[in-house]
N, C-alpha and C positions, 0 to 999 in steps of 0.2 A: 661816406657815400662814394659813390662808383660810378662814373659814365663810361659806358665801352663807346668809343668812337668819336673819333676828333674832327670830323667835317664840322660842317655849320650851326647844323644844329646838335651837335653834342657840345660843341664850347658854348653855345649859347646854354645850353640845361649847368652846364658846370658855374658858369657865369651868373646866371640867375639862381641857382642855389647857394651860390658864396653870399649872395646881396640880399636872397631873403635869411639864411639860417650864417651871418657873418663867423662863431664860434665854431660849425660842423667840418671837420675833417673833409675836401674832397680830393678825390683823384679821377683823373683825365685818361684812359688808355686806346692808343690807340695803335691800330698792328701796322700800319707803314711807313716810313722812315718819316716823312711831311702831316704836315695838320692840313686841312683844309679841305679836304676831300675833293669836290670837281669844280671848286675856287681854287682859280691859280692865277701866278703871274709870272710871264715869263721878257725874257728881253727877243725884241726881232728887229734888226737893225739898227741894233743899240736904243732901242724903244723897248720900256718895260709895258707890257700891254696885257688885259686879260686873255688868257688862250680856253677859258671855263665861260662861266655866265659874266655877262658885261654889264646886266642893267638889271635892277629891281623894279617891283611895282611901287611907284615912289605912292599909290592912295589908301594900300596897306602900311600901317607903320611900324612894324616889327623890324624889318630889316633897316627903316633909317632913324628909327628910333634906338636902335641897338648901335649903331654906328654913335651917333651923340653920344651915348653912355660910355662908350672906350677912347672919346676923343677924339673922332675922326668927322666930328658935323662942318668943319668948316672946310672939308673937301668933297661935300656931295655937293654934286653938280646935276643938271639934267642935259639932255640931246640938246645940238642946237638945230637939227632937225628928224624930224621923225615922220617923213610924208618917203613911204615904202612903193616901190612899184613891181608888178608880175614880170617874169621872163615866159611871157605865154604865147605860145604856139609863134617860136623864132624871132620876139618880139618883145623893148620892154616896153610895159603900157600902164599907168596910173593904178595902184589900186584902189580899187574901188573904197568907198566908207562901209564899213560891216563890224557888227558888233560879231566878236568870236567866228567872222563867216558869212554872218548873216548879212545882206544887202541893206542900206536903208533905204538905195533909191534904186529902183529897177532899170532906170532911164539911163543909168551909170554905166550898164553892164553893157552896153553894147559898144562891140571891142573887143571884149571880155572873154562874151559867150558869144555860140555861132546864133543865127537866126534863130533855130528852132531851140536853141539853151530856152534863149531870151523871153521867145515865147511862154515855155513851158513855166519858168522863172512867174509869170504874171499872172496863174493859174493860183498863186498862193491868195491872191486876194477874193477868189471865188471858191475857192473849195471848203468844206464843211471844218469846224474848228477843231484842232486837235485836240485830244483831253488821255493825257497818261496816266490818270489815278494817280496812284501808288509805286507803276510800275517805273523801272528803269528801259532806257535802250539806247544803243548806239547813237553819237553827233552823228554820222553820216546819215542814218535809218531817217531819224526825225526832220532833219534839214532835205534830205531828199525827196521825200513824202510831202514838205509845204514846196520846196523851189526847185526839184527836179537834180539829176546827178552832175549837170553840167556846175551848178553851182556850188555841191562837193566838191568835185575832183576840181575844178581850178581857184576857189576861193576858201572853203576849208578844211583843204589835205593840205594847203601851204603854210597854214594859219599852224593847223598841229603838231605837222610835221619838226614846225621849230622849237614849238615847245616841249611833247611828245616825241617826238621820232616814231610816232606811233601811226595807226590808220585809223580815219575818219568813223569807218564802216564797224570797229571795232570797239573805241574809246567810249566809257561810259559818258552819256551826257550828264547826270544828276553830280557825275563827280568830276568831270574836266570842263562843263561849261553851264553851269548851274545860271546862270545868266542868262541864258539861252531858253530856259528850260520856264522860268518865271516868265519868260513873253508870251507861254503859252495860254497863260488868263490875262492877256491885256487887252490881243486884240485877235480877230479870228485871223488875219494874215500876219505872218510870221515876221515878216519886210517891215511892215507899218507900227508894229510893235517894237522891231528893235529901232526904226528913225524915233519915236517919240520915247524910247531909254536914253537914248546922246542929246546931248546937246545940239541945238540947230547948227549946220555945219559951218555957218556965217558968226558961228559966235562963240569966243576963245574960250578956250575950258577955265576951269577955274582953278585947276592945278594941275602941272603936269603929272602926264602916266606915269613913267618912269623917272627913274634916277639910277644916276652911277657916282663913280666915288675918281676922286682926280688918282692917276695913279691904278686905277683898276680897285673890280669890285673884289678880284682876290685876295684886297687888302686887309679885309674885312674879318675874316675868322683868325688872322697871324695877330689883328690887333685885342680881338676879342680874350684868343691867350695868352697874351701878353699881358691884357687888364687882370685877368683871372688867375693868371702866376704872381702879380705884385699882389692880389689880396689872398694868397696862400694857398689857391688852388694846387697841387701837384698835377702835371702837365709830363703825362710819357708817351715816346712812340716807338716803332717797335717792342708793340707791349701785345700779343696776339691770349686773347681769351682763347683757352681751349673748352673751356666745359662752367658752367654754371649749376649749383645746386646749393638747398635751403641748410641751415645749420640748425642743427637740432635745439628747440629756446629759439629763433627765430635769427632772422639777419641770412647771411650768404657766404658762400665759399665761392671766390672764383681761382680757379687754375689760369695761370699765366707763364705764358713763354714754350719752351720747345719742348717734346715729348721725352727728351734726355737730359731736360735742366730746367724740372715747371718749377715755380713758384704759389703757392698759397698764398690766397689774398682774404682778406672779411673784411665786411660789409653790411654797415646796417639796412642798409635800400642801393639800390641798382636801376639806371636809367639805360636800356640799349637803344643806343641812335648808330646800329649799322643798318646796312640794307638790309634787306627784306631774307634771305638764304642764310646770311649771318646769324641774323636775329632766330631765323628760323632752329638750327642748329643749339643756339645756348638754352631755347626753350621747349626744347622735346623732348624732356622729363618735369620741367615744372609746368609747361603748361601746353602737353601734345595737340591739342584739337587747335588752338595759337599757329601753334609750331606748323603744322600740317597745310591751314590755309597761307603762310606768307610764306612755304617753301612752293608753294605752285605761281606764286607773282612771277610774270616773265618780267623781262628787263629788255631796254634796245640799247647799242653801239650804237657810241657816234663818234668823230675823229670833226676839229677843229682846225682848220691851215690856214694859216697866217700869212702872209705875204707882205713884205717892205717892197715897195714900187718907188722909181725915181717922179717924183711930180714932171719933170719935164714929159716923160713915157706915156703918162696917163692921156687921155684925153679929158674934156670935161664932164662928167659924171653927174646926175639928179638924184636929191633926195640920199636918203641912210642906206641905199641897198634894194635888194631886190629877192621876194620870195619868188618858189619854181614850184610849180605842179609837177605833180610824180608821172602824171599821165604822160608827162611829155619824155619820158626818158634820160633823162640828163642826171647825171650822177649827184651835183652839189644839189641840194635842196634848197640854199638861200646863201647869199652872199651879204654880208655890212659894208660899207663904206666906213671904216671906223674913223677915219682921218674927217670926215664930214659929219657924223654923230657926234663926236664928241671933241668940244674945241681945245681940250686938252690933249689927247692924242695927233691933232695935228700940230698945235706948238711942240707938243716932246721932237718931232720928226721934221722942223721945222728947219734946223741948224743946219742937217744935213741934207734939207732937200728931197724928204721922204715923203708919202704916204703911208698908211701902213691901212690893210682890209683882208678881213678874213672870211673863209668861204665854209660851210658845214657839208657834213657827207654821214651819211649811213640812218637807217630805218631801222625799224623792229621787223626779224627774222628776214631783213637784207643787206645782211652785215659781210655779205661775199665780200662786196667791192672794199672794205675794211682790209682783209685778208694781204691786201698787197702791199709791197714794200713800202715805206715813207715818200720815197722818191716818187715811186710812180703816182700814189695819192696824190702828190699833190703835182704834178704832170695832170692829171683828170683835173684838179682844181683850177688851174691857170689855163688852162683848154677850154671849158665849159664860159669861166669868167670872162678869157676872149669872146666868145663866141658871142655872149651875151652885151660887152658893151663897142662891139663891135671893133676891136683892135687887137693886136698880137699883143701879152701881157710877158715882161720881161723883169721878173723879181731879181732884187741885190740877196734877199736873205728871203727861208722860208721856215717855220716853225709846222710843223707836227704835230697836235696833241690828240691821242687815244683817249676816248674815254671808254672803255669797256663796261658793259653793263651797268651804265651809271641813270639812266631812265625807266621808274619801272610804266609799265602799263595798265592803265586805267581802265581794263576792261568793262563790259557791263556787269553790275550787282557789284561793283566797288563797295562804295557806301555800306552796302550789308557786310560785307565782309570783315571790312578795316570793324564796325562795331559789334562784328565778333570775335574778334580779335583782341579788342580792347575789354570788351567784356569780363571773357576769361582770364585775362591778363591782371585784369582790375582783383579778381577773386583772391590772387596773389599778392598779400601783403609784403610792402618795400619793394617794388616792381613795376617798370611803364617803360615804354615803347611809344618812339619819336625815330622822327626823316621823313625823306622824299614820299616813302611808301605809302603815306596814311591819308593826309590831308591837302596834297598839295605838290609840285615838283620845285616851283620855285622860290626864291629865299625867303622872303617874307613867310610862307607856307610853313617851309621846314623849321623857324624860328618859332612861328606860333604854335608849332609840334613839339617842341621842346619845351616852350614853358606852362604850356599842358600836362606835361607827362612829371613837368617838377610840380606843381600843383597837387598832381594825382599824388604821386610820390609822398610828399608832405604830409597831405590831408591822411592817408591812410597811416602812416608815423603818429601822427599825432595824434590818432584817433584809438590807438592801441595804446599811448603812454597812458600810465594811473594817475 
């Protein structure tokens, strides 16, 4: 068997198909020199730190149930705090409690929103109940139609933005906040229904959201291949599929490496876990109408800056960080405090007297500000961050990370889509399609994409053996 693509969830399908079929041949290919895809770790300040995703949803267990399985359970850790605040309108000010966006107390928002948000905001509790049928439609549409646009634009464009890089007005809701979308038969106001989804806010959750791994969450997919090479997986990189097709008697041929020195590979089943254009590409003769709807997924840029700060330089700082409404113009979209989330990253920085806090930048189809050199990125990064916690900000070291089209977009009719996608896909025996594009952007998501697609994979193998 075959996984084209070494991020997360393709070691994870590789991984899980050694542990169910221990006897099957697998191999691992993947086209860029590193595994990991937009899991990484890099050193800033002689601090190895994640410069990709830093935290998982620790209430899914996929991603820290996968971590145990490769022997990394005795380094997940969680936040030692997670109370976020807005940089809204020249100001940071608490964020408010909201599930996905949504407010639980309207009493909250003032601050927040101008008078007449606030108002508009309390109309949710009087106006006529929403009812979507069947239909899909934008987070912003829905949420702005119970609580008006003030409570889009500065409570969930910032909420998306971090996860998405996306737009509120755009993202499908059934498929980026399905949570949201279930409040709609709880209660006729939108507010009231997501306060009685949480828990009272006077009473400690019963397990945290999140989790990280000591050492970074990029630790995660290097260990995953490493467990998956000791039980015989073959693990290659710089291994670029150029073309996929069926072998005549069944199974697969894939072409691999350069147009002047391919190599011939077969294959009884094939797992592709690239993005969305990749995938697009290797199945536009096995499976075109597939092929057609995941080559129109857009994707967004986004770029990660890191900064090593002298603790003495800092001032004192509240809370993990601070989201930024787009409305306000400001280039960073949110900033961490990594050195205050997570107590490991302040011990690593600790010898030397460091902090270390990273700042995000770039949007779907506003990846200009992307375009500019390293340097001045993150010159807008340390500008913005001053400006927000109210000091001139004076980095020892500054890290970089590009993630080019590594987000895709949730447009509306997701849902429909990805399940016609997987439809046709399915029709194709020894064949399934897994990542970010399907079910989910973050880890846990792309994991439980993976071992769906080895599942699929399987069950249709096994279903054709005599």
């Amino acid at each position: 068997m075959v996984v084209v693509g070494g991020g997360v969830s393709g070691l994870a399908a590789a991984h899980r198909l050694r542990t169910l079929r221990p006897g099957v041949a697998v191999t691992v290919l993947e086209s860029s020199p590193r595994l990991g895809g937009s899991l990484r770790v890099e050193e800033v300040g002689g601090v190895a730190v994640d410069v990709g995703a830093e935290a998982v949803l620790h209430r899914r267990p996929e991603a820290t149930g996968l971590a145990r399985e490769v022997g990394l359970g005795a380094d997940l850790v969680h936040p030692a705090t997670t109370t976020a605040h807005l940089w809204n309108r020249g100001r940071l000010v608490r964020m408010p409690r909201t599930l996905m966006g949504v407010p639980t107390d309207l009493r909250a928002l003032d601050g927040v929103l101008s008078t007449a948000g606030v108002a508009r905001a309390a109309l949710d509790g009087v106006l006529p109940a929403t009812d979507l049928g069947e239909d899909d439609v934008s987070v912003g549409r829905l949420v702005e139609e119970r609580l008006g646009a003030e409570v889009v634009d500065r409570l969930v464009e910032p909420l998306l933005g971090g996860v998405y890089a996306g737009h509120a007005r755009e993202i499908s809701a059934r498929a980026a906040v399905p949570q949201v979308v279930a409040l709609l038969g709880r209660d006729r106001a939108l507010s009231r229904a997501a306060r009685d989804a949480l828990p009272p806010a006077d009473q400690p959750l019963a397990a945290p959201v999140f989790a990280g791994l000591r050492g970074g969450v990029g630790r995660l997919p290097l260990a995953v291949a490493e467990a998956a090479t000791a039980a015989g997986v073959v693990v290659r990189t710089g291994a670029t599929v150029r073309d996929l097709a069926r072998r005549p008697g069944g199974g697969w041929h894939l072409v691999v490496g350069s147009a002047h020195d391919p190599e011939l590979l077969r294959a009884d089943a094939v797992v592709l876990a690239t993005p969305a254009r990749a995938t697009a590409r290797l199945l536009s003769d096995v499976a075109p109408a597939a092929a057609l709807t995941l080559a129109r997924l857009e994707y967004a840029s986004v770029a990660i800056v890191t900064l090593a700060v002298r603790e003495v330089d800092l001032p004192a700082v509240a809370g993990s960080g601070f989201l930024v409404p787009p409305v306000d113009g400001h280039h960073i979209k949110a900033s961490t405090f990594s050195f205050a989330k997570w107590s490991w990253v302040r011990e690593a920085g600790a010898a030397d007297g460091l902090l270390l806090l990273r700042c995000s930048l770039g949007r779907h189809r506003e990846e200009q500000v992307l375009q500019r050199p390293d340097e001045e990125l993150a010159a807008l990064a340390v500008a913005d961050l001053g400006a927000a916690i109210g000091t001139t900000v004076h980095p020892v070291d500054v890290h970089v990370q590009r993630w080019g089209g590594a987000l895709p977009q949730y447009a509306v009719g997701h849902l429909e889509r990805v399940a016609s996608v997987r439809r046709e896909v399915g029709r194709v025996p020894g064949l399934a399609v897994c990542g970010s594009a399907y079910d989910g952007v973050g880890v846990p998501a792309c994991i439980a994409s993976a071992e769906l697609a080895v599942a699929e994979v399987l069950l249709r193998l096994d279903t054709m053996e005599p």
